[in-house]
Phi, psi and omega in degrees: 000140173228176229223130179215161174262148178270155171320313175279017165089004170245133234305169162189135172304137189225141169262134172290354182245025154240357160299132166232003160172105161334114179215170182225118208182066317315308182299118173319131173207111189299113136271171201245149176298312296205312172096008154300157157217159180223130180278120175238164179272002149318134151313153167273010145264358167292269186343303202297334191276334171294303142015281178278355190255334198263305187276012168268359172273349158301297186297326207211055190302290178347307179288351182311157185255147180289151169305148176292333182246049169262101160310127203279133168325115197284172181281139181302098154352287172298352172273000000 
């Protein structure tokens, strides 16, 4: 799932494996396999780079960057 913003700036969930093509043409606009479509305020390589970073975090979930709300790791006791 990545995370867009609607025109009127409020968030909305997107599953990414269900794009099925991007377009900009001035307004961003997804369609969906499904034959939904959707508007957002992102550029279309902004999307395609959300796109991509959710599924190499699928493949390489390790290399992945902490979550924004990932509580920081306590400090070594022994040390």
């Amino acid at each position: 799932m990545i995370e867009l913003s609607r025109l009127n700036g409020h968030p909305i969930v997107i599953n990414a494996e269900l794009i099925k093509f991007v377009e900009q043409n001035p307004d961003t606009v997804i369609t969906l396999v499904t034959g939904d479509k959707m508007v957002v305020r992102e550029s279309a390589p902004q999307v395609m780079h959300r796109v991509l970073t959710y599924r190499r975090n699928l493949l390489h979930p390790d290399s992945a960057p902490p979550s924004p709300d990932a509580t920081p790791a306590a400090p070594n006791a022994q040390e």
